[in-house]
N, C-alpha and C positions, 0 to 999 in steps of 0.2 A: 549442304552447308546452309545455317541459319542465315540470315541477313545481315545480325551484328559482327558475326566471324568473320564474310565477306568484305565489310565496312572495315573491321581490323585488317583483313587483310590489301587493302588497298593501299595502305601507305605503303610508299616504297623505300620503305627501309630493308638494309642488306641482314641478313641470316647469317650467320657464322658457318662458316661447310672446314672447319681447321682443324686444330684438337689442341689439350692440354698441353702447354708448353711442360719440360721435364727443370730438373735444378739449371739455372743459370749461368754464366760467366760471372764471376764476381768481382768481376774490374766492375762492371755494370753499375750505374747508381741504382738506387730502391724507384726514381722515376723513368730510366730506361726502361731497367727490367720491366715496369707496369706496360709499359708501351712495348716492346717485345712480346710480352706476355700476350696482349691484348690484340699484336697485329695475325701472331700464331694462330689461334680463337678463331680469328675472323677469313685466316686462310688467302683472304686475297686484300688488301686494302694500299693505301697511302699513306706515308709520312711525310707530312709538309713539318719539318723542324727547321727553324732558324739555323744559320750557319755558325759553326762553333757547339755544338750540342750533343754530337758523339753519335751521327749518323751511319761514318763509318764501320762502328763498333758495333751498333744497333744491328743492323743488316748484314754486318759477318754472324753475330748470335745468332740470329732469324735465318739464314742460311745455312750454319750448323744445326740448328733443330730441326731441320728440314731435312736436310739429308741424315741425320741418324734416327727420322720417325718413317721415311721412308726409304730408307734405304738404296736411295739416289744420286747422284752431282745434281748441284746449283751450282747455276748458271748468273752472274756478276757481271752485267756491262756497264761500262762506266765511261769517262771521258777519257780521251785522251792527256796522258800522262799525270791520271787522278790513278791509273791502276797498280804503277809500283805503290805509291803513297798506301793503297789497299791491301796490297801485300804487307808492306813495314806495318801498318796498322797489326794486322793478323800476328804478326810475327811476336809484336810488342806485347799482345795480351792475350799470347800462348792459345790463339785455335790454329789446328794445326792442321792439315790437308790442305791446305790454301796454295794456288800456284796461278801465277801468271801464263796463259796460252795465245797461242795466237791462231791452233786449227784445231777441229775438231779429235786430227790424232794424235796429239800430243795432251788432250784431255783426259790423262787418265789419275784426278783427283778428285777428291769430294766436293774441293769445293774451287768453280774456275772462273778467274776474272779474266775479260778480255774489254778491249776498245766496242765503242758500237759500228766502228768503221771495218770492225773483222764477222761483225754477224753472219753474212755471205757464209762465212770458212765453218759455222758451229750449225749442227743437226738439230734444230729444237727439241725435234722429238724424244731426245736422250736424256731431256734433264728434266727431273721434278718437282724441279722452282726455279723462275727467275726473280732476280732482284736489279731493277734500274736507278742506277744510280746519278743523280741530277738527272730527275724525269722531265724536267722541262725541257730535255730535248722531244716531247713530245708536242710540243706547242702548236706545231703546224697543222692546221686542221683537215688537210690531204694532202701531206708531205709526201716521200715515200719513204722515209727512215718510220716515220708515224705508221704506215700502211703497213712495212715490214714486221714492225714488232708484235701489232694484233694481229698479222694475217700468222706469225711465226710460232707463238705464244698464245693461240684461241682455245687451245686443246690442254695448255699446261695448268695443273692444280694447283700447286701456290705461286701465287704472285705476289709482289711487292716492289712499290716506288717511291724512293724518294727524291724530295728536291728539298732545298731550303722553302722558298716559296713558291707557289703556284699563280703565275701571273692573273691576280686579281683583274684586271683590267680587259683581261682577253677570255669573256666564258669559254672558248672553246677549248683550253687547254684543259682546264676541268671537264669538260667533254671528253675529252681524248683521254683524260685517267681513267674514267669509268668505263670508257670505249677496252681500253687497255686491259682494265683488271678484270672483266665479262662483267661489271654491274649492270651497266646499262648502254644502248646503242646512243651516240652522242646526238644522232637525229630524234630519238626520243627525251632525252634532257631535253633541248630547246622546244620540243613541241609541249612539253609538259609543264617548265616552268619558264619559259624567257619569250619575248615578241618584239620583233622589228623594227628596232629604234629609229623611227622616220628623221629625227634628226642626225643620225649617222649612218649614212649609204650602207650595208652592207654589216651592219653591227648589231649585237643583241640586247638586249637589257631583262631586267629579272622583274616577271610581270611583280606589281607593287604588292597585291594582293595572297601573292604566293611566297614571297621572300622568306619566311620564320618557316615553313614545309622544304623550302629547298635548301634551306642550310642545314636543317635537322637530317633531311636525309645525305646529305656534304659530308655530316660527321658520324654517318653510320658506318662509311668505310673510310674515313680519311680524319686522321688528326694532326691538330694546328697547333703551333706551338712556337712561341719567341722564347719562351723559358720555362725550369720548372714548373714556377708555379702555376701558369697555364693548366697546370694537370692536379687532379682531386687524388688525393692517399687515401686508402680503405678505411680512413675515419669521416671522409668527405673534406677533409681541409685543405689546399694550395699545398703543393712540397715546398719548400723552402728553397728561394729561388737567389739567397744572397750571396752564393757563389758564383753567379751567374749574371753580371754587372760591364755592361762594356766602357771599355774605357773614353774619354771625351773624343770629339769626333767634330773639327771642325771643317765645313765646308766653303772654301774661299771661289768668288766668283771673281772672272778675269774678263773681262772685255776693249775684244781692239778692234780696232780698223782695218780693213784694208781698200784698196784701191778704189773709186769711186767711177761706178760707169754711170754714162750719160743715163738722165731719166727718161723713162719710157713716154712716150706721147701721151701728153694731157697731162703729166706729172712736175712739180716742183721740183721736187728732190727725190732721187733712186730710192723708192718703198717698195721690193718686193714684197708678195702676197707666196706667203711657203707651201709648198705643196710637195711632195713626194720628189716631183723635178726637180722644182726651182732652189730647194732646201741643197739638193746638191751643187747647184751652181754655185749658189750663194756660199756653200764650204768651200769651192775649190777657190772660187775668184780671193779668199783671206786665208789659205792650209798656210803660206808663209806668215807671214803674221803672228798666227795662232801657237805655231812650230817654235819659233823667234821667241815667244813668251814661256813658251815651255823649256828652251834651253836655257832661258834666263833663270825659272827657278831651280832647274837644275844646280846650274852652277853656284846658286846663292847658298847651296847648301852638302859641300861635295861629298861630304862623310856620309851621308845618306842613303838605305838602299830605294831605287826610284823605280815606282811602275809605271810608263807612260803609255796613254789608250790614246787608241785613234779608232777609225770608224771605214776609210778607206787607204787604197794602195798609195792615192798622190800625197797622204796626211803623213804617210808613211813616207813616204820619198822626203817630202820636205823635210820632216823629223830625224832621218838618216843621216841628211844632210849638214846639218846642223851639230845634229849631237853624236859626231861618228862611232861615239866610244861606247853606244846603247849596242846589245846583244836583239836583236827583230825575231819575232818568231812570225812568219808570214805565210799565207793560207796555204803558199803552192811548197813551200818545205816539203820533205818527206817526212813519216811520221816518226821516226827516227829520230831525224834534226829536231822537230819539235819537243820531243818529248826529253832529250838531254841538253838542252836549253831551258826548257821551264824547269827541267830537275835543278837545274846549276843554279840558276835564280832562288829557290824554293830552300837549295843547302847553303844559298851564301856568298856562294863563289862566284856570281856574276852580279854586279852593284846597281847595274841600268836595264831595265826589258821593258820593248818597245815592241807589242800585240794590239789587239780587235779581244772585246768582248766577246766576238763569236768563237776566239779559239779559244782563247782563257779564261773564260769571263765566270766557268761552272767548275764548281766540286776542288779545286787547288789551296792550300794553304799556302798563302806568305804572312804569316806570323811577323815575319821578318823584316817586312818591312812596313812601315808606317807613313812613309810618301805618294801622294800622287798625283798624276795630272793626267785630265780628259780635254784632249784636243778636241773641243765639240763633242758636238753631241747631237744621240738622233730621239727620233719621237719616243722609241721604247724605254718605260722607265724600268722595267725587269732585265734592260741589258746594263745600267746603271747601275742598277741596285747589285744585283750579281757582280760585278766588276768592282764596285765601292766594296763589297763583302768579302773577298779574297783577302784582303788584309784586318780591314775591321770586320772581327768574330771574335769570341770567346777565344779567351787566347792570347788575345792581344794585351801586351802587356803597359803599352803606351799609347800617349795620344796621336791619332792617326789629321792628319792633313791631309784634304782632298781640296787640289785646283783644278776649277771647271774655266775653261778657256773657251770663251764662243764671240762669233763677232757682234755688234751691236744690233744685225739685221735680223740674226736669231733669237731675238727676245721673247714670241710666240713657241718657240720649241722651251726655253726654257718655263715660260709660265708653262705648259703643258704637264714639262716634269713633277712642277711641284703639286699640279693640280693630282696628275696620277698617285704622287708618295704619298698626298691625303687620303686618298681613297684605299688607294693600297690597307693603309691604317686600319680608317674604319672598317674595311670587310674582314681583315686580320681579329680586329677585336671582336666582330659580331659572331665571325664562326666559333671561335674561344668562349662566348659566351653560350652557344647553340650544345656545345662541344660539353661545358660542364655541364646544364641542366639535363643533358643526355643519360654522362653517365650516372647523376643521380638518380634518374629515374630506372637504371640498368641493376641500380643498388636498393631498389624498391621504395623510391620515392613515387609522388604523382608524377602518371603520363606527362607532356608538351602539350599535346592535344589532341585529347577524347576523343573519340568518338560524336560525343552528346548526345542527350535526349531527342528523341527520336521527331517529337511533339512540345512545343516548347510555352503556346499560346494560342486563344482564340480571339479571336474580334466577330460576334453578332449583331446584325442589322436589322433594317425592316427589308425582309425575302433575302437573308445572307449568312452564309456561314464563312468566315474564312479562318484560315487554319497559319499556322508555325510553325512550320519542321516540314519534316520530310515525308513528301507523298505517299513513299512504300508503306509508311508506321502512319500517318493519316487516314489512310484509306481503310483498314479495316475496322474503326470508329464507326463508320458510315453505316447504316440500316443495308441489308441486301435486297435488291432488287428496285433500288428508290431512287434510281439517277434516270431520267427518261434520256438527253442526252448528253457527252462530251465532249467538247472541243479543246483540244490545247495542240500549242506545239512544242515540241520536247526541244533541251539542247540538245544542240546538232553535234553527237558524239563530243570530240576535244576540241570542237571546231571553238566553240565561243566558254569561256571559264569565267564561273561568276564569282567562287568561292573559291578558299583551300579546304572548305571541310570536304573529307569523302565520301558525306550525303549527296554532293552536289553531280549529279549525275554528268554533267562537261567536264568535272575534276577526274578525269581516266585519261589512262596511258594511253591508249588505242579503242579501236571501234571492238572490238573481242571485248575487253573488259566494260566498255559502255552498254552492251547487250547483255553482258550477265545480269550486271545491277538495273535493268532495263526489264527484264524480263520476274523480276520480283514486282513487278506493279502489274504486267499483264492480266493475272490470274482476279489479282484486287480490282479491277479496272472492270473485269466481266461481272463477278459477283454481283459489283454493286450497280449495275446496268437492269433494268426491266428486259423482260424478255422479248426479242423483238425491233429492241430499238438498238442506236446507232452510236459509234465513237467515231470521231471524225479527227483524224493526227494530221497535220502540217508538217511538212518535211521540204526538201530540197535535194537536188544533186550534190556534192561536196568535191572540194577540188586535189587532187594526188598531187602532190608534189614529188619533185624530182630526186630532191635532194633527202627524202627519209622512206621513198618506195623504188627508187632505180628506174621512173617514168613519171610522168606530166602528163596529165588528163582527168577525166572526172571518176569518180567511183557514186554506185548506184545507194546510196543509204536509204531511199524510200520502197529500192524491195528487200532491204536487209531489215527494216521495219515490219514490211509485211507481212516475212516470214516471220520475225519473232512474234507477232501477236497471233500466227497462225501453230504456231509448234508449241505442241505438248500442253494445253491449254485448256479442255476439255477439265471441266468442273463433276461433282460428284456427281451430279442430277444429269449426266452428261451433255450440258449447254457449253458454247464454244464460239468463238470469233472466227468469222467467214466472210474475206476478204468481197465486198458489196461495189464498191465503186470507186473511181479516182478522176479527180479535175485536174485540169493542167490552169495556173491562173499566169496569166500572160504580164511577162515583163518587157522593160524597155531595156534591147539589147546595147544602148547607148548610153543608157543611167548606167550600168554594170561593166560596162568599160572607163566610164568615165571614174567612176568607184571603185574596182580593183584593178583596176590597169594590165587585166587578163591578157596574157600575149594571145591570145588565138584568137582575140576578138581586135586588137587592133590594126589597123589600114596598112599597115607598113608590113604587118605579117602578110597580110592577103598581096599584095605586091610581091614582096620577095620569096616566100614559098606558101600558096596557098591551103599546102597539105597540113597546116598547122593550124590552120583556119578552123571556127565552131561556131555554132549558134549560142545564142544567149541561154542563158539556165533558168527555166521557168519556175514556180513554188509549185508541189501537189497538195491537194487535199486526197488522204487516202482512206476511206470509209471501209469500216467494217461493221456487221450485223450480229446478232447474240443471237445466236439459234439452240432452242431448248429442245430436243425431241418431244412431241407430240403435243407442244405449245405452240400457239401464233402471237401474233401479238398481243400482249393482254391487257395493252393500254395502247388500242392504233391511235396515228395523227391522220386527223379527217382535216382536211380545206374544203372550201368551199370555192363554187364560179368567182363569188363575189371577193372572195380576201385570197385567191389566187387564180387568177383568169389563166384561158387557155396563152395568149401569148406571152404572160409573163412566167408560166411555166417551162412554155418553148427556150425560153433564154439559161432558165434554170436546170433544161435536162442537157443542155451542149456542153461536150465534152470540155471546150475551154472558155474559161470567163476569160473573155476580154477588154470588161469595161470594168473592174477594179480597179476603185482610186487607191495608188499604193502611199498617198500621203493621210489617207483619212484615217487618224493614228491617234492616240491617246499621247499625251507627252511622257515621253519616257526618259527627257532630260534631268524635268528636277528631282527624279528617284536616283542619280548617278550618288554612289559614294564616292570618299575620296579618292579610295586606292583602285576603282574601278578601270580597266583598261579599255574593253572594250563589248558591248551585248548585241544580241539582234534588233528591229526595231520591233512594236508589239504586233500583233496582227491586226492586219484594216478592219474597221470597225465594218465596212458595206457588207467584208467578207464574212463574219461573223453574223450577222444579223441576215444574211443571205441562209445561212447554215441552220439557224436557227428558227428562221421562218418554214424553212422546208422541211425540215423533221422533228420539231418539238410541236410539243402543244403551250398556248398559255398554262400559266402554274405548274409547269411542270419544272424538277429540278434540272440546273443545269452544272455539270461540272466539269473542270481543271484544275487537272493536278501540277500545272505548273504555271499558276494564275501569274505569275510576273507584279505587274502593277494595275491588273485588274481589268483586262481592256473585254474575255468573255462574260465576267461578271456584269459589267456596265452595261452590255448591251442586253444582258440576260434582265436585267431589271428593269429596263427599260423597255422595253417590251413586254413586260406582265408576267417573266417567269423567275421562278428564285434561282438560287444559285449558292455554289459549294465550292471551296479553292482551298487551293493548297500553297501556299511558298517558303521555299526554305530561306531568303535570302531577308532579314529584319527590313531595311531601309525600301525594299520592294512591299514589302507585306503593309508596311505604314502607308505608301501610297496607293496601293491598292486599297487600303480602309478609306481613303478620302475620294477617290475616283467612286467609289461604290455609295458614299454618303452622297455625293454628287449627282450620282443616276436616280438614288432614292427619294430625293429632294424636287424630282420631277414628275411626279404621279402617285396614285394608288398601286399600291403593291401589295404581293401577296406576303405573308406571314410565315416565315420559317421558324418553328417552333422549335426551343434549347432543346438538347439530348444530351443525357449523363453519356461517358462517352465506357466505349465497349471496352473488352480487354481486348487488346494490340495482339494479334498472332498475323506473323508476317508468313509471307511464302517458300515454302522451301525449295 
């Protein structure tokens, strides 16, 4: 594989593994069908569609083509008592094999819906599609209804899920769809594109620099959509989305009081601070109150059909109590009593229903009714929105009133809400906008984003080459045989991400794909080496995590380095990289605790079980030599007593430097862009000029190919030798020019003479 192939093939966008959907259902609009058509194709994907859009109907077709291209039952789980509603659907727009089961031996239709509370009772192995319907019962990110579905469905060929929407708010639910549908492992999503939102304990966020890659590949298997027009028709134009218009939707907010307990010590007045706990207290100390206002608007409007949410059992009891004549569907019912209760609600026949978001809140139409009231409310605004969407959807034919009932002390839970429904918004609109330019470019419009040129720009100094693009395609520019030595340190596999482009050698999935595109410079790296002399790589230990390797510890990335510049490497002439030497440079195991807060480095571990306990992680320098058959050196570096004495060589042959000052650093602040999250620091300048003393000669070249902000340059000229760089990242590459004017501004130097540059043949 050429190097651009590889570079193309590095985005991870999904492949289509489906096939050509056949004639349609023609209830189907012409913007279904497109999205059927398209989920077919794609074999395994997502439908996030807004509620009221004909999800049901979408995913019985996509289920019918499925079993009559393979010859199989699909498999249908859905919520509870969303499944007759699936059936009446089926029935209404004539597909036909469709039956409600509830074990695998009464399965004997094409196409079978069940609860996901009856999974247990169904064979996965027997069906050759499943479809989940309101996927957001996958939300949980190690649930075990989540765990059952991938571990159930890893082997099935067509997949398909959907939900109205996919809780923007919470990456891992998007995790768990791609987990779900084989795209990708949800440990690899967040190592790829998301980092550790230090300001939220335990939460992720979308590195900044990666955001327009990670929604482009969002809508390679999953499409978004509030409406129509959301979606391009095969002229590239918006469908016509003016059927699809909801009707007004006011939200009335209610606040009461209840009972006032003494304030806490040091306080004026009773201000609880909400927290997971206290949120609960603070509901139960006012469920009457809250209850009290909901029976009020009750009754202020008796003709009405009324849906009242609550959030726990006591909200419930109180609400019971109050409004005896409400129909409850409550979690410990049988599935039975649930499910001819919300029916009765759903045809009419019951006026008052009093549920939890968590039972109702997914997949149900009440057309029917346009009332409601949320006794409180908790942090999640996807159990909101879900529970608000049962009645307001497509469909509805009037205007819908929502009463939010909270007490005065919950004021942070509601700003919360509204803070989520903004956000919710914008990520809605941005993947819509990710979603079209996609498939314009599927219809042979321009790419999102190239590739690029490989080589972008040069900046020449006095003793200086530096370059613009990508090392691999820089490098065979370069004369053969004209680099005496190089120093750099590579990114550290996906450990640190500078860019989104797929030059940027930290922009890989895993340590596998950062060694293929790794090993396209090894060969470039020898060539352009004299025979004899030395490349000198910087490397580190790197840390396993638990949660995307199933263990915690370190893995060795400085012999997975050494083999690659040892393997398969051997040039025409048969010269080759042979692995010369390695220094340990000695850190401070206290800065590195203090720094990543390593558990096996801190005091608390070595007390409570020291078998968790480690030593700090030193930096290597790992030397390697160009050995040409029947050549020596053909340009040795000679010292002398006098410009290298015997005891300051003594220091320089011991295996570990221990007097490296790890602050003696080029500033690598004001090179930060803005969307930058987070880099390594540069390399110490003693260490480089240590390196560089001992195996260059004056005027000899010195090069990096992954010069950063300049710190081997600087000291290469500085010292009397030129030097060659390489960086892909613009905002690096500027300060690197002014770092390198900086060194040059301090002496006589030697003259690197312009070269028209060669033709670019990269390595295969």
């Amino acid at each position: 594989m050429n190097y651009e192939s590889f570079l193309e093939g590095k985005a991870p966008v999904v492949r289509p593994t489906g096939f050509t959907a056949g004639p349609v259902c023609p209830a189907l609009f012409d913007w279904q069908a497109q999205l059927v058509r398209w989920s077919l194709r794609l074999g395994r994907s997502a439908m996030f569609a807004d509620c009221g859009l004909g999800k049901t109907l979408m995913q019985l077709e996509w289920a019918r083509q499925v079993a009559d291209h393979t010859g199989g039952p699909v498999l249908i789980l859905a919520p509870l008592a969303v499944a007759p509603q699936t059936i009446r659907e089926a029935a209404r727009f004539g597909i036909d094999s469709v039956a409600y089961c509830q074990r695998q031996a009464d399965a004997a239709t094409r196409i079978v819906v069940t609860n996901y509370e009856r999974l247990d009772a169904f064979d996965a192995r027997s069906f050759a599609g499943v479809v989940l319907d309101e996927s957001s019962i996958l939300k949980s990110f190690m649930g075990k209804t989540k765990r059952a579905l991938v571990e159930a469905f890893g082997a099935t060929r067509f997949r398909l899920a959907c939900t109205a929407t996919p809780s923007p708010n919470d990456v891992m639910e998007l995790g768990n769809h791609c987990e779900f549908l084989g795209v990708m492992d949800s440990h690899e999503m967040l190592a790829r594109w998301f980092i550790n939102d230090t300001m939220a304990a335990g939460k992720y966020r979308i590195k900044q620099h990666a955001e327009a890659d990670f929604w482009r590949w969002v809508v390679s298997w999953a499409s978004c959509l509030a409406g129509p027009q959301d979606l391009l028709d095969s002229t590239g134009a918006p469908f016509d989305g003016s059927a699809y218009v909801l009707p007004p939707l006011e939200i009335v907010e209610h606040i009461v009081d209840g009972p006032s307990p003494p304030p806490a010590d040091g306080e004026l007045i009773h201000a609880p601070v909400l927290t997971a706990t206290t949120l609960h207290r603070e509901m139960r100390r006012t469920a009457e109150e809250r209850a009290a206002k909901a029976a009020e608007l009750v009754a202020a409007e008796p003709d009405e059909s009324w849906l009242v949410w609550c959030n726990t059992n006591y909200e419930a009891d109180a609400l019971t109590a109050i409004i005896p004549q409400a129909v409850e569907v409550r979690g410990n019912d049988t599935a039975e009593q649930k499910e001819s209760r919300l029916m009765a609600f759903a045809d009419g026949s019951c006026r008052l229903l009093l549920t939890k978001p968590s039972i109702a809140g997914w997949g149900l139409n009440f057309q029917n009714c346009a009332r409601m009231a949320f006794v409180g409310l908790n942090y999640s605004y996807e159990s909101f929105y879900q529970a608000l969407r049962r009645s307001y959807r497509f469909g509805q034919t009037r205007a819908v009133v929502a009463h939010v009932i909270c007490a005065r002390t919950e004021s942070g839970v509601r700003t919360a809400i509204h803070r989520k429904k903004e956000e919710h918004r914008r990520l809605q609109e941005r993947m819509v906008d990710v979603q079209r330019s996609l498939r314009q470019e599927e219809s042979g419009g321009e790419p999102l984003h190239p590739v690029g040129p490989g080589v972008v720009d040069v900046a020449r100094g006095a003793g200086y080459e530096l370059h613009l693009g990508d090392c691999v395609e820089v490098l065979p520019r370069l004369e053969a045989a004209s680099v005496g030595l190089t120093v750099f340190s590579p990114p550290f596999s996906s450990l640190y991400t500078y860019s989104a482009s797929p030059r940027d050698m930290g922009n890989c999935a895993d340590d596998a794909e950062f060694f293929r595109q790794y090993r396209y410079l090894v060969p470039e790296l020898l060539r352009v080496t004299k025979p004899g002399r030395l490349c000198v790589v910087h490397t580190k230990d790197l840390p396993r995590y638990k949660s995307s390797t199933g263990a915690s510890g370190l893995r060795d990335f400085t012999g997975d380095v050494l083999r690659a510049m040892e393997a398969d490497n051997s040039a025409v002439d048969g010269s080759r990289w042979v692995y010369h030497s390695r220094i340990t440079i000695w850190k401070c195991p206290v800065t590195e605790m203090q720094r990543t807060k390593s558990h096996g480095l801190l005091y608390k571990t070595l007390r409570a079980d020291a078998s968790y306990s480690r030593q700090g992680c030193p930096d290597y320098l790992t030397v390697f030599r160009k050995w040409t058959p029947g050549t020596d050196s053909a340009d040795p570096v000679i010292h002398t007593k006098e410009e290298l004495p015997l005891d300051l060589w003594q220091r320089y042959a011991s295996p570990v430097w221990d007097d490296i000052d790890q602050t003696d650093v080029l500033n690598a602040r004001l090179a930060r862009a803005s969307k930058d999250e987070k880099h390594m620091c540069p390399l110490q300048l003693d260490l480089i000029e240590r390196c560089l003393h001992l195996w260059s000669n004056p005027g000899d070249v010195v090069l990096s190919p992954f010069a950063g902000i300049g710190s081997e340059g600087y000291v290469a000229l500085k010292m009397g030798r030129r030097f060659v760089g390489a960086e892909l990242k613009p905002e690096y590459w500027l300060w690197s020019q002014r770092n390198l004017a900086s060194a040059t501004a301090q002496g006589d130097l030697f003259s690197l003479p312009p070269r028209e540059p060669e033709a670019a043949g990269g390595a295969a």
